[in-house]
N, C-alpha and C positions, 0 to 999 in steps of 0.2 A: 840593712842597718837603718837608724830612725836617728835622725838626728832633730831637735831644735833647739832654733836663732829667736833669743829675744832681744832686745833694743829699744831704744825710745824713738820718736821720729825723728827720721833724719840723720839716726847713727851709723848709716851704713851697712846694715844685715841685710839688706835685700842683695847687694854686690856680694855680699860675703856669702851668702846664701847660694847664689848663682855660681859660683865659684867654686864651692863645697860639692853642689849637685854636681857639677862636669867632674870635677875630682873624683867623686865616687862612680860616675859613669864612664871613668878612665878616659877624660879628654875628648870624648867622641864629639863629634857636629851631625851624628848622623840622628834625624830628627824623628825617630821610631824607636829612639833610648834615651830621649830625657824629654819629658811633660811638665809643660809650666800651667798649674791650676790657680788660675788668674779668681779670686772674689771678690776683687772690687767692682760696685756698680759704675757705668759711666753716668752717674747726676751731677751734672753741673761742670761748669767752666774748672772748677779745682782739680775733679775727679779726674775729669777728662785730660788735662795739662799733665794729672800725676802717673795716669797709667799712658799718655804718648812717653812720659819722660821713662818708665817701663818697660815700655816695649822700642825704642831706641836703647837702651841699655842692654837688652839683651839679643838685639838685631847681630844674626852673624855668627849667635852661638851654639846653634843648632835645637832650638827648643821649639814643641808642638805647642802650642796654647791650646787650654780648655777653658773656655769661662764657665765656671760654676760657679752659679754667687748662693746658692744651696745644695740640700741633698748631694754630700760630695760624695756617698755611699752610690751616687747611680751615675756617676761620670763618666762613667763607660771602659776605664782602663784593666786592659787584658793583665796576664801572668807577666810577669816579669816586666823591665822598665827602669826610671828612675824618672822619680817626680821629686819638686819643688811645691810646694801650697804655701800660697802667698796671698791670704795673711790670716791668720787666725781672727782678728781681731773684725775685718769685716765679715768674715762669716758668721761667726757669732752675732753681730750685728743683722745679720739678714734673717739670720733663722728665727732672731727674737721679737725682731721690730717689723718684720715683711707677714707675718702670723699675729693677727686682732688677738688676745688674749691667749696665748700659747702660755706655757707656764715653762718657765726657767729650768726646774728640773727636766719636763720634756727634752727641752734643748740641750741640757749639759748630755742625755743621755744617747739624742742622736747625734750631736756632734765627735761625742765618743767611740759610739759606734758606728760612726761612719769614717774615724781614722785609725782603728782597727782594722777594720775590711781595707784601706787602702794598705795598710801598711803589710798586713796580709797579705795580698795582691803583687806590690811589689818591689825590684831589688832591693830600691832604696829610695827614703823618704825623709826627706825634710822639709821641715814645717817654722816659718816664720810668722812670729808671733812679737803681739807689741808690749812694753811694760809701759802702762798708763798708774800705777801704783803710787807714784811718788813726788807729785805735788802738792800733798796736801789738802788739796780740797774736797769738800764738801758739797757732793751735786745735789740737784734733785734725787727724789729717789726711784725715778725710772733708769738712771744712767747711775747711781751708785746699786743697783742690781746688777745692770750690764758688767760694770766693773768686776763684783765680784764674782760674775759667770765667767768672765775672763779669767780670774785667778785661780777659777776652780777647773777649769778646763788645761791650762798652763800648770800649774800642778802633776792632773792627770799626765798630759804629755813628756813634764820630766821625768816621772814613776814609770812609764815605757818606752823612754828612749835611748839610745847606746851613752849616747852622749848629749849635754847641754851647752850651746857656748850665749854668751851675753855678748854682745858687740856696743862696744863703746868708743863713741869717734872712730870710727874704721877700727878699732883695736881688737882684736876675739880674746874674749877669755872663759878657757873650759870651765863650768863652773861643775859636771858632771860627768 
């Protein structure tokens, strides 16, 4: 089953998300059935605060970490399992900004297939993902590209996943 969490920051999908995983891995702690594919870089005092607060969040609950801040298509995870990817929105970031002149469609098309091959791979997969969508503003147009690779990638991912939930304040609601 393929599920994705989307959220704005701070809404709480990453707890929900962690939560959903063990659920679908039937409560286990045993750390050879649930993989947490961690893509944030550690740059900077923010990042690094964000993913200690991370990985104390999920201390205890039996998860393998992988850091893959790209190519999540070669992360090495065998048949069967239960992964978490955590967060659409930096990976995307990496693939497009870590690559001198990559082109955007490139990326939509490896990021897609590389969460086919995971989700292929195995039991169960969910994929937390951010909604940056609805502020209103008007970026640059290096980050209102980014933007809309993000939307088009989130998209993809509702069109093959079991289910959609949007978390709002700690709140889930199916939207799919």
């Amino acid at each position: 089953m393929m599920v994705t969490v989307i959220g704005e920051s701070g809404s709480g999908k990453s707890e929900y998300a962690e939560n959903l995983i063990m659920e679908l891995a039937g409560g286990s702690t045993n750390s050879e059935k649930m993989y947490y594919i961690a893509t944030m870089k550690p740059f900077g005092k923010a990042a690094m605060e964000r993913i200690k607060r991370h990985l104390e969040l999920r201390k205890g609950k039996g998860f393998t970490t992988i850091e893959c801040y790209k190519n999540i298509e070669n992360c090495g995870l065998k048949k069967g399992g239960n992964v978490l990817l955590e967060c659409m929105s930096n990976l995307i970031a990496n693939e497009l900004f870590d690559n001198n002149n990559i082109d955007k469609e490139d990326v939509y098309y490896k990021v897609c297939s590389g969460i086919d091959k995971l989700n292929d791979t195995v039991a169960n997969l969910v994929v937390v993902t951010n909604d940056v969508f609805e502020d209103g503003i008007i970026y640059d147009k290096e980050t209102m590209e980014y933007i809309e690779l993000l939307g088009r990638v989130n998209r993809y991912l509702a069109g093959i996943s079991s289910k959609v939930i949007e978390v709002i304040y700690s709140c889930p609601l199916t939207i799919s």
